[in-house]
C-alpha positions as CSV (number, residue, x, y, z in Angstrom):
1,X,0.0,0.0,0.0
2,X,3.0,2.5,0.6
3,X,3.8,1.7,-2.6
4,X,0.3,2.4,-4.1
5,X,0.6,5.5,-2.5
6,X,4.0,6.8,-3.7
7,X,2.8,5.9,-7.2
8,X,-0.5,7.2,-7.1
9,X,1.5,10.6,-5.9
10,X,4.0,10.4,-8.5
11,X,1.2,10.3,-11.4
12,X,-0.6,13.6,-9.8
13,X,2.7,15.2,-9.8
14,X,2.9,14.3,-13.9
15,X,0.3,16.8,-14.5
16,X,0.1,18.8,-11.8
17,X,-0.5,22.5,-13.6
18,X,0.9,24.4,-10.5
19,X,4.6,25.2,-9.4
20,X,2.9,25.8,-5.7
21,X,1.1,22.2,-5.1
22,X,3.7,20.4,-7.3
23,X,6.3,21.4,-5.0
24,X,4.5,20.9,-1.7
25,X,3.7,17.1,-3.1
26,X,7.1,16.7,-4.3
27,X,8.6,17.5,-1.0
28,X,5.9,15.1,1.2
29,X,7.5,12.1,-1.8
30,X,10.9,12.9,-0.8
31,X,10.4,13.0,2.9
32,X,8.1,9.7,2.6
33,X,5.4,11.5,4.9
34,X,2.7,9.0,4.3
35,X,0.4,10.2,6.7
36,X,-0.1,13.4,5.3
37,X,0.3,11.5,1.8
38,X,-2.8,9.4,2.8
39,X,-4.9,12.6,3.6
40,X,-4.5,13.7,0.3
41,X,-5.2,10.8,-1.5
42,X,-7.7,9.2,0.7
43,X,-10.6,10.0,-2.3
44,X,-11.8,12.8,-4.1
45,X,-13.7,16.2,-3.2
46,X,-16.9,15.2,-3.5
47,X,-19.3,17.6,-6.5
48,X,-22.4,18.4,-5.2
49,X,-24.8,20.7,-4.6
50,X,-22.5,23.2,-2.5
51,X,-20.2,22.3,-5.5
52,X,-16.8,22.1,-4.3
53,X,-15.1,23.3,-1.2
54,X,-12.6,22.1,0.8
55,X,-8.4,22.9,1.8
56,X,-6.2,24.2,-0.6
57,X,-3.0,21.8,-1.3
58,X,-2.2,19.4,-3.6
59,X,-3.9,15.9,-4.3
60,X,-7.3,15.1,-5.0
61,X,-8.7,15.7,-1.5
62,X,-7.4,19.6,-1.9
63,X,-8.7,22.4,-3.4
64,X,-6.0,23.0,-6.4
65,X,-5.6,23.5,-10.1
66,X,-5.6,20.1,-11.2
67,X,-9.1,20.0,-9.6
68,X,-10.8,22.6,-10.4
69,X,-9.4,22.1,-14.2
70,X,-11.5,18.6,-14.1
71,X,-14.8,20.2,-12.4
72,X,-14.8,22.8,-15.5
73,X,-14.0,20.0,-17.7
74,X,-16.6,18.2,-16.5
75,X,-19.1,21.2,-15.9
76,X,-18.4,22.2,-19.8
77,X,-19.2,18.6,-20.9
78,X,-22.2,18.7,-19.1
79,X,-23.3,22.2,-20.3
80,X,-22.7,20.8,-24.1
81,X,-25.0,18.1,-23.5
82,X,-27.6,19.8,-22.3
83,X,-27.4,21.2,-26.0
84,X,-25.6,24.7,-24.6
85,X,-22.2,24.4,-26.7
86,X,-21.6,28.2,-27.6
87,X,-23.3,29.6,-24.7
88,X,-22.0,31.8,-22.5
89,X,-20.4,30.9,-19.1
90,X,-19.7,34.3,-16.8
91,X,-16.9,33.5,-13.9
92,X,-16.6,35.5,-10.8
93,X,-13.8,35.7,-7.9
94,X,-13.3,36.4,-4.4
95,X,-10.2,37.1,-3.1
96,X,-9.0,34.2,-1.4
97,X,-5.5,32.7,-2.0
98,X,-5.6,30.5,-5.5
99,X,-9.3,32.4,-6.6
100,X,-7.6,34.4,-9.6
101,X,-6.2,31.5,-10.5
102,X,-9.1,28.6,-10.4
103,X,-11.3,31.6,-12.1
104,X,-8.6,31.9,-15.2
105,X,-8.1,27.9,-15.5
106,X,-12.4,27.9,-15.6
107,X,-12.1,30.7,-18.1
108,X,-9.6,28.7,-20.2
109,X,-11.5,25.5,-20.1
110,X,-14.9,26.7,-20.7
111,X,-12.9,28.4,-24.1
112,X,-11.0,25.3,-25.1
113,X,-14.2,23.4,-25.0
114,X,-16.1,25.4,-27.5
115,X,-18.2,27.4,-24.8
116,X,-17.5,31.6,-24.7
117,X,-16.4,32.4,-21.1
118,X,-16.5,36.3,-19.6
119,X,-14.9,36.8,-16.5
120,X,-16.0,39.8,-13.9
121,X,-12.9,42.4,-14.0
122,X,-11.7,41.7,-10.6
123,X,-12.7,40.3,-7.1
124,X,-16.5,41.2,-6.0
125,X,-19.0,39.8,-4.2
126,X,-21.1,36.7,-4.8
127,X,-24.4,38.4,-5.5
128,X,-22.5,40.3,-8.3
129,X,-21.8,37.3,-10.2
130,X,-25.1,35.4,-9.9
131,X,-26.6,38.8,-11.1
132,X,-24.8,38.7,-14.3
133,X,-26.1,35.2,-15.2
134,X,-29.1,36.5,-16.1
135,X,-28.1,39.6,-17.4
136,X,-25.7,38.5,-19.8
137,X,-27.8,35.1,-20.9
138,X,-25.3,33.1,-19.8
139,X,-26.1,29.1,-19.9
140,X,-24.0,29.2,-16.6
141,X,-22.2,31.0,-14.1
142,X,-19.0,30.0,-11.5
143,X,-18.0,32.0,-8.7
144,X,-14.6,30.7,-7.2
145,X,-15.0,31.2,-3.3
146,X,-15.1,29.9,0.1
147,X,-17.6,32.2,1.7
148,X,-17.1,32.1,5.5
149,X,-14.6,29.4,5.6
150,X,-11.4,29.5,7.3
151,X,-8.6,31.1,5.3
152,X,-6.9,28.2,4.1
153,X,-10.2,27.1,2.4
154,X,-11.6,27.6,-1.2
155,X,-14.6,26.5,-3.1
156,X,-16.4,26.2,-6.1
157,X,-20.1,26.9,-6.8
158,X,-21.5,26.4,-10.1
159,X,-25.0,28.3,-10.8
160,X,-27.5,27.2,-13.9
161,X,-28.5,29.8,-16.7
162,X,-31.7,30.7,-14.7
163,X,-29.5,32.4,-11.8
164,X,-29.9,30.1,-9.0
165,X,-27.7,27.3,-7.9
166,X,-28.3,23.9,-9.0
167,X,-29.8,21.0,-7.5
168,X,-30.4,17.7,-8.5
169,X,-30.2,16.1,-10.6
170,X,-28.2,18.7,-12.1
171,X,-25.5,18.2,-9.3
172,X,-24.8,14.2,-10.3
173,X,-24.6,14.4,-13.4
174,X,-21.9,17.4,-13.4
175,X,-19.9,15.1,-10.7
176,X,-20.2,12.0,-13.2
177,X,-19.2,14.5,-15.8
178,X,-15.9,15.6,-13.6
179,X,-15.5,11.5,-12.7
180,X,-15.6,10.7,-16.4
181,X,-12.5,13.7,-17.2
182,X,-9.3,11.7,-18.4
183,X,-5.8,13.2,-18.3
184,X,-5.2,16.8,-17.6
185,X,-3.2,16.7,-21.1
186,X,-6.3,16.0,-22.7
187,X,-8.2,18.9,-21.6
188,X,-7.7,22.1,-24.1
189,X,-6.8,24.6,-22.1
190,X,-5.5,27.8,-24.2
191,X,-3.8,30.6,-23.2
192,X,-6.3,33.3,-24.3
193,X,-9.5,33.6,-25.8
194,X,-12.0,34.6,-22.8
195,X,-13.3,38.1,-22.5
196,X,-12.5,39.9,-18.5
197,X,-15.6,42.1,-18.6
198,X,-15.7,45.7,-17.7
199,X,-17.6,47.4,-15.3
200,X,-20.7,47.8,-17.0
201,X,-21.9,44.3,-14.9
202,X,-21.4,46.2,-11.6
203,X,-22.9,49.3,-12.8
204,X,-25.8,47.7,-13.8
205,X,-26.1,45.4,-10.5
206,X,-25.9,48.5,-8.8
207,X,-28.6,50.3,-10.9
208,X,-30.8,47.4,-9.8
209,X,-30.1,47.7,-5.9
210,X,-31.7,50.9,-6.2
211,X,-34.9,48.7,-6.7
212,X,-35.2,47.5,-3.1
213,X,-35.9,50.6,-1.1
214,X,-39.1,52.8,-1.5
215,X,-38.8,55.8,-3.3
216,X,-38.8,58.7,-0.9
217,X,-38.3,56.5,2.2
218,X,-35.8,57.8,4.8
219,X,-32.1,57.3,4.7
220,X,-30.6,58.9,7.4
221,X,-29.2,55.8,9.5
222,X,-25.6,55.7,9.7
223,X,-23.9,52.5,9.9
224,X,-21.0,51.5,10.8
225,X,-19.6,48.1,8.2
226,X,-16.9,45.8,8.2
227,X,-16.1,43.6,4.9
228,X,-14.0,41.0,6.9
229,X,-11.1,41.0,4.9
230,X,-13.6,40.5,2.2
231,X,-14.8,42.0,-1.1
232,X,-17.5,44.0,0.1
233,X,-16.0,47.2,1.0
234,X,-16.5,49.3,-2.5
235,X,-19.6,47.5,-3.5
236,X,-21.5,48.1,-0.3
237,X,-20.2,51.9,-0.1
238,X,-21.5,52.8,-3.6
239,X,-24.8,51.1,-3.0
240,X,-25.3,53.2,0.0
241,X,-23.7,56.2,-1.8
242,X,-26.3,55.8,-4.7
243,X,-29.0,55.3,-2.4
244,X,-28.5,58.5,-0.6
245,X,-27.6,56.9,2.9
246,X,-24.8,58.8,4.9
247,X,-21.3,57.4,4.2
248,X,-20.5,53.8,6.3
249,X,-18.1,54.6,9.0
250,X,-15.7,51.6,7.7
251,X,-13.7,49.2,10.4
252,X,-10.1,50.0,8.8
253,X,-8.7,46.8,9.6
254,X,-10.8,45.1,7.9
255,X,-11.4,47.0,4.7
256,X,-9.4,45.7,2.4
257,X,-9.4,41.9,0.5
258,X,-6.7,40.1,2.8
259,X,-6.8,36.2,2.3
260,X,-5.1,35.9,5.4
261,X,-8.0,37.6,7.6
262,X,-5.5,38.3,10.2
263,X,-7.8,40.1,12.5
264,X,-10.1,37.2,13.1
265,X,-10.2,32.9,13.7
266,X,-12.5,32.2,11.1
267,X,-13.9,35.0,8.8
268,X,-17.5,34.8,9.4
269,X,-19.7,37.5,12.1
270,X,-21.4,34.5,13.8
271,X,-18.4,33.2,15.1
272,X,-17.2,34.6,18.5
273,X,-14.7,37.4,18.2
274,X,-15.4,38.4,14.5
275,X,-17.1,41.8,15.4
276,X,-14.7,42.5,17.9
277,X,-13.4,45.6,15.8
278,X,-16.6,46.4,14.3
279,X,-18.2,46.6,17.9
280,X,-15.2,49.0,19.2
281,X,-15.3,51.5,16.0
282,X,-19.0,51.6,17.3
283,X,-18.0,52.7,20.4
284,X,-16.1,55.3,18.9
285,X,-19.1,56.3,16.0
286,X,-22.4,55.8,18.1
287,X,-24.1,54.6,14.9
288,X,-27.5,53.7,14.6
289,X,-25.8,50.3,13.1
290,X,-23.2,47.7,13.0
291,X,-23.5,45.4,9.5
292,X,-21.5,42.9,8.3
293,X,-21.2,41.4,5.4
294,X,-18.7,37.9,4.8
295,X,-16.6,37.7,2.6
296,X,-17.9,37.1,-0.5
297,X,-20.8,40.0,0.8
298,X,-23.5,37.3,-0.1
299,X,-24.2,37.4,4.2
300,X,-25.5,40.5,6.0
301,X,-25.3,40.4,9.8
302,X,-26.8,42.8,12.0
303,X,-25.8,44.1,15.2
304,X,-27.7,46.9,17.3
305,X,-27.6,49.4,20.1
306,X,-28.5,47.5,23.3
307,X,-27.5,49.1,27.3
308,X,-28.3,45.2,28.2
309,X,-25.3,44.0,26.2
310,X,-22.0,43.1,27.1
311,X,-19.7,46.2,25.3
312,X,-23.7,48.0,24.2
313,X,-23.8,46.1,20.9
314,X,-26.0,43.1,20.6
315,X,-25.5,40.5,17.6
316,X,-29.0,40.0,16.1
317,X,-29.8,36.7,15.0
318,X,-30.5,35.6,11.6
319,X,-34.0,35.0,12.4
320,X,-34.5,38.0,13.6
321,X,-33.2,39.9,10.8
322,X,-35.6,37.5,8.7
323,X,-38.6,38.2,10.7
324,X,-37.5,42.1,11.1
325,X,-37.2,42.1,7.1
326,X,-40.3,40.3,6.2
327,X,-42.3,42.9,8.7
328,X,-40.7,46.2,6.6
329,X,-41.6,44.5,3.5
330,X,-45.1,43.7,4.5
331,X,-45.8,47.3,5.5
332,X,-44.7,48.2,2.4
333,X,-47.2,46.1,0.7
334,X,-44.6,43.5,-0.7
335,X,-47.1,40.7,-1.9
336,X,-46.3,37.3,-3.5
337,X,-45.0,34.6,-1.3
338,X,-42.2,33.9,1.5
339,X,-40.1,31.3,1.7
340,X,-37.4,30.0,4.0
341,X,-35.8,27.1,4.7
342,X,-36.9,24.3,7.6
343,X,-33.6,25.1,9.8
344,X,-35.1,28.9,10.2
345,X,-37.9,30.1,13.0
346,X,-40.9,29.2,11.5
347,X,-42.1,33.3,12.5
348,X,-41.8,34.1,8.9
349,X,-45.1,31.5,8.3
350,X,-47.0,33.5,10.7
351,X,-46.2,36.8,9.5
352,X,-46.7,36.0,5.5
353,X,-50.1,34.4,7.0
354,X,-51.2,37.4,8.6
355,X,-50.4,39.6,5.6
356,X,-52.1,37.2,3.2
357,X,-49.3,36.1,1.6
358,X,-48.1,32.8,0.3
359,X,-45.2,30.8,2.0
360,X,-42.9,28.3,1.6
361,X,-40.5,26.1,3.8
362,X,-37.9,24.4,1.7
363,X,-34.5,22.4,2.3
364,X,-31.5,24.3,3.4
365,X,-29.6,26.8,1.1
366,X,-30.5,29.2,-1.3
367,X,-30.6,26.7,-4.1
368,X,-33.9,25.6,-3.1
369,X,-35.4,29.1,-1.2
370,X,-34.7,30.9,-4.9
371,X,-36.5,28.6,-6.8
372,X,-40.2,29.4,-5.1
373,X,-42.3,30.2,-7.5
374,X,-43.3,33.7,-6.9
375,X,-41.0,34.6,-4.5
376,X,-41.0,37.8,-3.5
377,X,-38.8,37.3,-0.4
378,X,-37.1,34.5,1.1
379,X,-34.3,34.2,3.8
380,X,-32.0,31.7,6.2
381,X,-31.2,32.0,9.2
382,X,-27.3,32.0,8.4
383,X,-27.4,35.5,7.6
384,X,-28.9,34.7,4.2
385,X,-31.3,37.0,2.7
386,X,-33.2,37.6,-1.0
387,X,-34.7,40.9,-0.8
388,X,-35.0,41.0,-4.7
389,X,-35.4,37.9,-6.8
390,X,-36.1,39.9,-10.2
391,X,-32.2,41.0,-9.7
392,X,-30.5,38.1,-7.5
393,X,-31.7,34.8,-7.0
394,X,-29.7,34.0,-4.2
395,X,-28.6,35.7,-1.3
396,X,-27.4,39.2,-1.1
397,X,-25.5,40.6,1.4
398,X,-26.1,44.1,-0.5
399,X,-29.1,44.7,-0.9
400,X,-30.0,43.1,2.7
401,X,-28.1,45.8,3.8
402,X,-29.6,48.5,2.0
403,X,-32.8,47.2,3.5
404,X,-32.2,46.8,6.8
405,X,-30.9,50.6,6.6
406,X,-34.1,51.8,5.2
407,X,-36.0,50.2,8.2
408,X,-33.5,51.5,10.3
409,X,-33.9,55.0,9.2
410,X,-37.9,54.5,8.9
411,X,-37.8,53.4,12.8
412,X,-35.4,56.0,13.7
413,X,-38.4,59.1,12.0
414,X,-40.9,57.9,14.5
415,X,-38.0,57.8,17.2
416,X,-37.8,53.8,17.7
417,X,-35.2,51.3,17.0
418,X,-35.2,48.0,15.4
419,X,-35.4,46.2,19.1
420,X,-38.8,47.9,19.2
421,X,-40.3,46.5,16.4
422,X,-38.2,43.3,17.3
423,X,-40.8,43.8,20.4
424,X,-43.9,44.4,18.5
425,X,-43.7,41.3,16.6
426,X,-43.3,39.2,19.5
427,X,-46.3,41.0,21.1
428,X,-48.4,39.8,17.8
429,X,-46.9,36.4,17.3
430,X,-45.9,34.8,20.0
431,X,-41.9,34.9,21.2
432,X,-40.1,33.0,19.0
433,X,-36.7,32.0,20.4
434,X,-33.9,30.5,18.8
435,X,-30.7,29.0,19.4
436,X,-28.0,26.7,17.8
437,X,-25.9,23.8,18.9
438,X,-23.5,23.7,16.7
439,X,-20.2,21.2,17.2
440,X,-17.0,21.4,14.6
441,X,-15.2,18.1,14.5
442,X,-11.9,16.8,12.5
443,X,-13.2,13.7,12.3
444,X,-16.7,13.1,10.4
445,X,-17.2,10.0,11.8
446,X,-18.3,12.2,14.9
447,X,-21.3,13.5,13.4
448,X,-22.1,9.8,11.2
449,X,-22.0,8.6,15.0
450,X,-24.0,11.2,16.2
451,X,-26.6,11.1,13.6
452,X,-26.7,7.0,14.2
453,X,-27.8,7.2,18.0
454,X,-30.2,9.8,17.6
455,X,-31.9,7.9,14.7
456,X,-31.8,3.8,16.8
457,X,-32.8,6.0,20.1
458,X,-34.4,9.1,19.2
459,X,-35.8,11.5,22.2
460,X,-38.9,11.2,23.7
461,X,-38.5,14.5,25.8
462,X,-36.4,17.6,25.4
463,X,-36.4,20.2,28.4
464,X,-39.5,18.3,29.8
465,X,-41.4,18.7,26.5
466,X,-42.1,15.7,24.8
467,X,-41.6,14.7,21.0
468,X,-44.5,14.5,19.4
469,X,-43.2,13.5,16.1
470,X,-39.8,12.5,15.3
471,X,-39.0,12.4,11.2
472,X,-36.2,11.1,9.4
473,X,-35.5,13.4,6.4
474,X,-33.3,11.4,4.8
475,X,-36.9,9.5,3.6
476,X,-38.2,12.6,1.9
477,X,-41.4,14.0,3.0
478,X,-44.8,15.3,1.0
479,X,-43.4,19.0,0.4
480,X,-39.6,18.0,1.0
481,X,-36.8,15.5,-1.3
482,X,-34.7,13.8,1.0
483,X,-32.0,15.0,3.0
484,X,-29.5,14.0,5.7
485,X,-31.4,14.7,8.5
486,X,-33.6,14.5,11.7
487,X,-37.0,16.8,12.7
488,X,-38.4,16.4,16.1
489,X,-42.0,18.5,16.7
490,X,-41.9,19.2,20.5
491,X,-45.3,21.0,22.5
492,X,-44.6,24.5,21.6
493,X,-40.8,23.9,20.3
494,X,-38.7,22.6,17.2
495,X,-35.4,20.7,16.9
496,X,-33.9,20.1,13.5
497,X,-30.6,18.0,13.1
498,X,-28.3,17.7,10.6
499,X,-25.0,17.7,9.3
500,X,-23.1,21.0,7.4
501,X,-23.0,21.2,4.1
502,X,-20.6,23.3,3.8
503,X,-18.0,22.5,7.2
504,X,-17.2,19.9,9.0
505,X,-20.0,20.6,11.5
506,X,-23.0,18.5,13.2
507,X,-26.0,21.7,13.5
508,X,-28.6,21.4,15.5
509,X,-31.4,24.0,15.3
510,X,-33.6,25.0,17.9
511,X,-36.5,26.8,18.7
512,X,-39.3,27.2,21.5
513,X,-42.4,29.1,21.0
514,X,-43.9,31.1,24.2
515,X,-47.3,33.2,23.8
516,X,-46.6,36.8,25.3
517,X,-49.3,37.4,28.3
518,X,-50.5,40.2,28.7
519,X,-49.5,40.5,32.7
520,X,-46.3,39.1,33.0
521,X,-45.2,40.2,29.2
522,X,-42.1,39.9,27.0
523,X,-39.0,39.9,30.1
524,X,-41.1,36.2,31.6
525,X,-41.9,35.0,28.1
526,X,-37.6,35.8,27.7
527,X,-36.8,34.4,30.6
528,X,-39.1,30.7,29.7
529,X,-37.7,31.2,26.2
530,X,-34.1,31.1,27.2
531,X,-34.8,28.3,29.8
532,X,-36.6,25.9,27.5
533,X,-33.4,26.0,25.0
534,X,-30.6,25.9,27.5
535,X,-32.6,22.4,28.5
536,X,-33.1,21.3,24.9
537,X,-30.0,22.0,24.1
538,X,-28.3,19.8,27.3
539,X,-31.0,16.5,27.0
540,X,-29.7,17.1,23.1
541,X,-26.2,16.9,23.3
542,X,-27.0,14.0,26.1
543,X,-29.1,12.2,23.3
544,X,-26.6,12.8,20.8
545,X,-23.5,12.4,22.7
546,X,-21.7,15.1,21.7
């Protein structure tokens, strides 16, 4: 087998595109390190419908070159068989370490295989590039990025001529397409023929962000934003410029692209620590705001003036962003339906009910929220919002942020905050508290483990409320395909268990429902709220044995 291995090396190393990787796999072969040998050869990344992601280094378990050359291979030969050959595939970049790079080697593949390629004229966000799609008429799009994922990540998400990510079956047979690529020497790959596009893309996207605010609403709210070390930055200040909103006060260590993100663990505003800076250049600005964006800018998180909080600033979660979104948007008449995934508070149903509109619970991601027919808004509670599906179907950490600025400045006329409304809606709908238990792991087997027990044993109580239905998602249900995962339907609460797609993290989402009476009111229903998940969340880790 240490032979295998050495071999099996050796033939990567033939046709191994990059000077980088080459030499970081030559050097394990010399020093016989077959340990770290064996990591990189213990399979493949896996295609599917997050597309690729995953460490950058050499081998087939790494995000490199040689592997992104054989997903564009294999996306192209999909793309001609679905009758597209001469269409258009538009390419966008973040500005992670290798992005330039896997968004050139696209670019050239997509050209050598008959297909016209256009790639956006630098590093922007995300919603940027799934905007183009559509406006160009590409057949497809690829944006080269690992969103929130710790800096030595990258990834690869392939979008469909319509805009939205794909799903299956789409997803299988682009990975049997990539399985079925033969050597690198037989992929055409020239040096030239792709067109880097101007800025005409961006102008236009922003043109359209101009569409999700109400002409002659208020936009006096001043924010204070940090990009993360991402791409954000300029796209997010001229939106807000164009707008009319005053001028973000920026976090200046954070500003600019850096694919180090030395300021931070892990680049994303849930994790603790990330709005560290952002938080203390509000202490200094006394905005009305703190927002976020990751970076790729396809996130918007929310933080907001709160005496309660530790430092003044309070994190708002993603649900209640959602549910303070979908309220705006309902007072402004928005009508068609609202959609979110299952892992996010099911508020939003009530709200869309109330207002008469339509709604939709789908499987995780965007890929499935922007394909609703008729959505007119749809969100997740990872900080993922789609305030304009006419312009992005996907997330967009822009325009969210435009939005949440409007309500903002709105709230801020009549001399409130977004903690009041946050307050209102509970008042209407019941209190509906979430929470996340969320474990990282370095060995999957963890959450396969985890995943096994509560399925052979699953929980008949959580926190003293018992399970009243327990459903195994991997079986499909009448309104959802299957997926790897595990719904429990508590008296007056939620649990929904599943693996990430994206990291190597078992998620389990919670969330307890408590009317607001009218003696006792909103600090008792906060208190029973918080109670009820702290003891869902122990007899859950318990159950789970995590």
């Amino acid at each position: 087998m240490q032979q295998d291995l050495i071999t099996q090396a050796r033939s990567w190393l033939a046709e191994d595109p990059d000077p980088e990787t080459r030499d970081e796999l030559a050097g394990l072969i010399d020093a016989q390190d077959l340990d770290a040998l064996a990591a990189r050869f213990a399979g493949t990344l896996q295609f599917g419908t997050a597309g690729l992601r995953g460490e950058l280094g050499a081998g087939p378990m790494r995000m490199n070159r040689s592997v992104v050359i054989r997903a564009a291979a294999g996306l192209a030969a999909h793309l001609k068989a679905q009758g597209q050959a001469g269409g258009l595939v538009v390419i966008g970049y973040d500005a992670r370490y290798k992005s330039a790079d896997f968004a050139r080697d696209t670019a050239s593949v997509m050209t050598g295989a008959g297909l016209r390629a256009a790639v956006l004229p630098r590093p922007l966000p995300t919603p940027v590039l799934a905007y183009a799609i559509r406006h160009l008429g590409a057949v497809a799009g690829v944006e080269v990025t690992a969103s929130h994922n710790p800096p030595r990540d990258n990834g690869y998400k392939v979008y469909l001529g319509d805009g939205s990510q794909i799903v299956p079956p789409a997803d299988g047979e682009i990975a049997a397409a990539i399985a079925a690529v033969g050597p690198l020497a037989g992929v055409d790959r020239p040096g030239s023929g792709w067109e880097i596009l101007g800025d005409e893309v961006l102008d236009a996207y922003l043109a359209r962000t101009d569409a999700v605010l109400d002409a002659g609403s208020p936009r006096t709210a001043q924010v204070v934003y940090t990009a993360l070390h991402g791409v954000g930055t300029s796209v997010l200040t001229a939106a807000f410029a164009r707008a009319g909103f005053p001028e973000p006060v920026l976090v200046a260590e954070q500003a600019e692209p850096d694919p180090a993100f030395p300021t931070v663990a892990f680049p994303n505003p849930e994790e603790p620590g990330a709005m560290d800076l952002a938080f203390a250049t509000a202490r200094r600005a006394n905005p009305d705001l703190v927002i976020a964006n990751d970076p790729d800018a396809d996130r918007c998180a929310v933080a907001v003036p709160d005496a309660s909080a530790d430092g003044g600033w309070r994190m708002l979660r993603g649900d209640e962003v959602g549910a303070l979104l979908a309220a705006h948007l309902v007072t402004r008449g928005a009508a068609g339906v609202f959609a979110e995934s299952i892992v996010s508070s099911s508020l939003l149903g009530r709200i869309a009910e109330k207002a008469g509109n339509g709604y939709e619970e789908t499987l995780t991601g965007f890929k499935w929220i922007a394909r609703v027919e008729g959505l007119r808004y749809g969100y997740e509670e990872a900080l993922g919002y789609c305030v304009d599906p006419d312009g992005v179907r996907d997330k967009d950490g822009i325009t969210a942020a435009l939005l949440v600025a409007e309500l903002a400045s709105v709230l801020k006329e009549q001399k409130r905050t977004l903690l009041d409304l946050l307050d209102d809606i509970a008042v209407e709908h019941g209190l509906h508290a979430t929470d996340q238990l969320s474990v990282r792991v370095e060995d999957l087997s963890v959450i396969a483990d985890a995943m096994r027990r509560l399925r052979e044993n699953p929980p008949a109580a959580l926190a003293g409320l018992a399970v009243t239905s327990a459903e195994d998602l991997s079986e499909g249900t009448e309104q959802l395909p299957p997926t790897d995962g595990l719904r429990y339907q508590l008296r007056g609460a939620r649990v929904i268990v599943r693996p990430s797609g994206t990291e190597p993290k078992l998620k389990c989402y919670l969330e307890v429902v408590v009317p607001v009476g009218p003696a006792d009111g909103l600090p008792a229903a906060r208190a029973k709220g918080a109670e009820l998940l702290a003891g869902i969340k122990r007899d859950l880790s318990a159950a789970a044995g995590i």
